[in-house]
Backbone as a printed PyTorch tensor [residue, N CA C, xyz], in Angstrom:
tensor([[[-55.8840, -78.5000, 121.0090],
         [-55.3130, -78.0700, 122.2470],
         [-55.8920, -78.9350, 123.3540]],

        [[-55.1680, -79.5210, 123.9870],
         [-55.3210, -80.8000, 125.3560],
         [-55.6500, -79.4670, 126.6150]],

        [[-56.7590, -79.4040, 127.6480],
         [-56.9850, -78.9260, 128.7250],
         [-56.8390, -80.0750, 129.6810]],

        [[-56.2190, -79.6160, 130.6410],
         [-56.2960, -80.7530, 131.4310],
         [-57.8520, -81.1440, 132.4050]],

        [[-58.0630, -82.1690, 132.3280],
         [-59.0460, -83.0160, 132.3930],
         [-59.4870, -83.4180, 131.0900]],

        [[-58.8790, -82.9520, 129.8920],
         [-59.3350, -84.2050, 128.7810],
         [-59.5960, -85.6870, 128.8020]],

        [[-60.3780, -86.0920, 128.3110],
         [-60.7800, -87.9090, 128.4090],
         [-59.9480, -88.2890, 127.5010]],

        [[-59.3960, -89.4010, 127.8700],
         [-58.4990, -90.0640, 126.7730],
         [-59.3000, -90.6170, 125.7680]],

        [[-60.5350, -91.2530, 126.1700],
         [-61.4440, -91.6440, 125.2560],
         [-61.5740, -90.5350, 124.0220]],

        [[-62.1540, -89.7160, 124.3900],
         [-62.5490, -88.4590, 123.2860],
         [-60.8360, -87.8690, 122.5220]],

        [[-59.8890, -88.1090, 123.1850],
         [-58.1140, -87.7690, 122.0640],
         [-58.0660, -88.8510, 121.7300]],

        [[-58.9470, -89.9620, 121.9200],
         [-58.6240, -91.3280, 121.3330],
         [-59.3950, -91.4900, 120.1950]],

        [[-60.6550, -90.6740, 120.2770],
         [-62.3120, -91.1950, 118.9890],
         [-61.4640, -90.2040, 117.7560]],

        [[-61.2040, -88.8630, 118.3280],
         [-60.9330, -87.9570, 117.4420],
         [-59.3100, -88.1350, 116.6480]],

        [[-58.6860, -88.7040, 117.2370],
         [-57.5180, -88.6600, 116.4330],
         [-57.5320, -90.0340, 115.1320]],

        [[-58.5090, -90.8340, 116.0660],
         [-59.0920, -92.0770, 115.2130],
         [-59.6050, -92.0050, 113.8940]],

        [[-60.6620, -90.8350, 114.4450],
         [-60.7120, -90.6060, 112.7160],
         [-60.1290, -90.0930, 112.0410]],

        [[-59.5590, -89.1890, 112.0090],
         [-58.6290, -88.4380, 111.1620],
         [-57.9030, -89.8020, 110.4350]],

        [[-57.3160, -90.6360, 111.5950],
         [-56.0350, -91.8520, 111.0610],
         [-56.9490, -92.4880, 109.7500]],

        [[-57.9840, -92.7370, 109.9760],
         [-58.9650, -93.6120, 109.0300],
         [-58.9010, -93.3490, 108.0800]],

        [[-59.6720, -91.7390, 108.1250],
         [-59.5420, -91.0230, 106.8410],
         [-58.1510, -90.8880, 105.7760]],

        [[-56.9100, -90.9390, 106.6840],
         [-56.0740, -90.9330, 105.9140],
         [-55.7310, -92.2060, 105.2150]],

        [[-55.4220, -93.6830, 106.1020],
         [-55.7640, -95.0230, 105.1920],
         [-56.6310, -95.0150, 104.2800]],

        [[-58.2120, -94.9720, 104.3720],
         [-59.0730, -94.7520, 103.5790],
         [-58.1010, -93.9560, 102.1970]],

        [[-57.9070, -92.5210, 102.2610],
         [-57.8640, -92.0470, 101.3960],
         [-56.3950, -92.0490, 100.4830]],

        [[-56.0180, -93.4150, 100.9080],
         [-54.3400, -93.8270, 100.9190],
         [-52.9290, -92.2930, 100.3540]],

        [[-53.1720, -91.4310, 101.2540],
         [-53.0240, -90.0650, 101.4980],
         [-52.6720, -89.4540, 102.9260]],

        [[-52.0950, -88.2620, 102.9240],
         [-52.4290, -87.4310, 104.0570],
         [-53.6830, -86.1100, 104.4630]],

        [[-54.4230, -86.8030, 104.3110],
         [-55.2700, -85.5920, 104.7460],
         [-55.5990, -84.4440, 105.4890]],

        [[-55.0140, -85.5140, 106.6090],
         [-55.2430, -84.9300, 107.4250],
         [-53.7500, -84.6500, 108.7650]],

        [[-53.4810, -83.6280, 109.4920],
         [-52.2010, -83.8490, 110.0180],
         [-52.9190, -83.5530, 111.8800]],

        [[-52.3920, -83.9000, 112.5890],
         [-52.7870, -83.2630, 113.8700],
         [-51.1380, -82.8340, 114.8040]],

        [[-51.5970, -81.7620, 115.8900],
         [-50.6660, -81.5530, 116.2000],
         [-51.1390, -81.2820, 118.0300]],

        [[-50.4750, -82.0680, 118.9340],
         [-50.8090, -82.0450, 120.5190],
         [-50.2780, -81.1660, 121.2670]],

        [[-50.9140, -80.2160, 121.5480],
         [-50.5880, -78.8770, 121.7450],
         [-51.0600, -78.6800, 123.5390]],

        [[-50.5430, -77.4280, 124.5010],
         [-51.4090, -77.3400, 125.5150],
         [-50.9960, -75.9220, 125.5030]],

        [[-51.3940, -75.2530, 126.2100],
         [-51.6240, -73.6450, 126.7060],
         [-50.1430, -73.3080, 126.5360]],

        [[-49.4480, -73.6180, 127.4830],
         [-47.5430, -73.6390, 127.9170],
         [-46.9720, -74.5360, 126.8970]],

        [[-47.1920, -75.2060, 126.8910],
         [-46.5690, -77.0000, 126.4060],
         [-46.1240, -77.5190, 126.9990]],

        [[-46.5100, -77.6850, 128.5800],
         [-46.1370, -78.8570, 129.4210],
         [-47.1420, -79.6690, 128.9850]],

        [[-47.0380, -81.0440, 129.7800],
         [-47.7550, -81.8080, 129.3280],
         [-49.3720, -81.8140, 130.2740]],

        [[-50.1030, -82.3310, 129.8040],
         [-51.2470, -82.0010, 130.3460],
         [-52.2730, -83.1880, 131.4690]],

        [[-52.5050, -83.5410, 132.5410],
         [-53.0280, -84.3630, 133.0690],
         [-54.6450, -85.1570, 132.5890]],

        [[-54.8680, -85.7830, 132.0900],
         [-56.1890, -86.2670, 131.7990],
         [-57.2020, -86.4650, 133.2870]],

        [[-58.2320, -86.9600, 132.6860],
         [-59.8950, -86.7690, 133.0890],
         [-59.0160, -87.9650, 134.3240]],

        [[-58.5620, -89.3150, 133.3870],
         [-58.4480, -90.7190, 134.0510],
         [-56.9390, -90.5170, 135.1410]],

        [[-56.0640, -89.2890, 135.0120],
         [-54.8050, -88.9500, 135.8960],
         [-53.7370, -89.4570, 135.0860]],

        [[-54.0040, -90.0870, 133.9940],
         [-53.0100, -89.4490, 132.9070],
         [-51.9670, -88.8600, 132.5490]],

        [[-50.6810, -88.2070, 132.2120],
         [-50.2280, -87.2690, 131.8360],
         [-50.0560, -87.7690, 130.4070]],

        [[-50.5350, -86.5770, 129.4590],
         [-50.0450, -86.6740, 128.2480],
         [-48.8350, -85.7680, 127.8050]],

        [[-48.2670, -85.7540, 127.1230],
         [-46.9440, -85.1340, 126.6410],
         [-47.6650, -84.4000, 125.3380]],

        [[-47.3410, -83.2420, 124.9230],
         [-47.7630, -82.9720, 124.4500],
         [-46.6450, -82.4260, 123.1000]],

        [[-46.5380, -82.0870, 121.7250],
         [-45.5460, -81.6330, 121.2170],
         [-45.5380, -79.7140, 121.0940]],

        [[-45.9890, -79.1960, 121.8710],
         [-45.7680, -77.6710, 121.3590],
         [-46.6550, -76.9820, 122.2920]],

        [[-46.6310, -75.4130, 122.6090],
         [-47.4120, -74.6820, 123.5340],
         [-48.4810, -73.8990, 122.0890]],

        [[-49.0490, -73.4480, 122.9160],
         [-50.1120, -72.8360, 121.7710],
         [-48.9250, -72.0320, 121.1550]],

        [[-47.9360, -71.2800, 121.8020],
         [-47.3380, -69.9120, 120.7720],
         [-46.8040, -70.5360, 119.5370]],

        [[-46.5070, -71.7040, 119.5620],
         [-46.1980, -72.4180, 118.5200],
         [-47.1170, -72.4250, 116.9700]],

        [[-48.2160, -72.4720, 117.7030],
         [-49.1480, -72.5980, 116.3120],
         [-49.4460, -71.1540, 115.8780]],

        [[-49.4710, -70.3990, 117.1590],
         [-49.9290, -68.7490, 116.3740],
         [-47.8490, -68.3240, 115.7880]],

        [[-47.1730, -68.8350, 116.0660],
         [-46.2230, -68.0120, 114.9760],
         [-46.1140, -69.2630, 113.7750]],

        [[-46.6540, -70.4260, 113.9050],
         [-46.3380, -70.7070, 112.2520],
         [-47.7050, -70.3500, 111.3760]],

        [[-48.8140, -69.8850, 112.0330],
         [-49.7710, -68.7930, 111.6080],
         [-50.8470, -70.1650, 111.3490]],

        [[-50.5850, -71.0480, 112.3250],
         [-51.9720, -72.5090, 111.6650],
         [-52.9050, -71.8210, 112.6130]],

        [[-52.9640, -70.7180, 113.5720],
         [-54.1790, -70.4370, 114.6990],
         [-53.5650, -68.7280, 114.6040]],

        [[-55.0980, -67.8750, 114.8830],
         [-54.1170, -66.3090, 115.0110],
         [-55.1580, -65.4850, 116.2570]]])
């Protein structure tokens, strides 16, 4: 979940690894999904806007958060 003032740096380290891990493990391991409170998009630390794909209610009805 993106709050606004997120660092792009830190949605940049963390999504990084995940990507790695999945080359590495020539697989999907791992999936991510860019989420914010509403699902508008969210302003970063640097003024930013990120877009985000879904509001939180999204993840509590496909039951990945409860």
């Amino acid at each position: 979940m993106l709050l606004p003032g997120t660092g792009m740096a830190c949605l940049s380290a963390a999504v990084a690894v995940l990507s790695h891990a999945n080359k590495l493990a020539e697989q999907t391991l791992y999936r991510w999904t860019l989420c914010s409170w509403d699902g508008l998009a969210v302003v970063s630390e640097e003024g930013f806007e990120v877009g985000v794909q879904q509001g939180i209610q999204g993840l509590i009805q496909r039951g990945w958060i409860s």
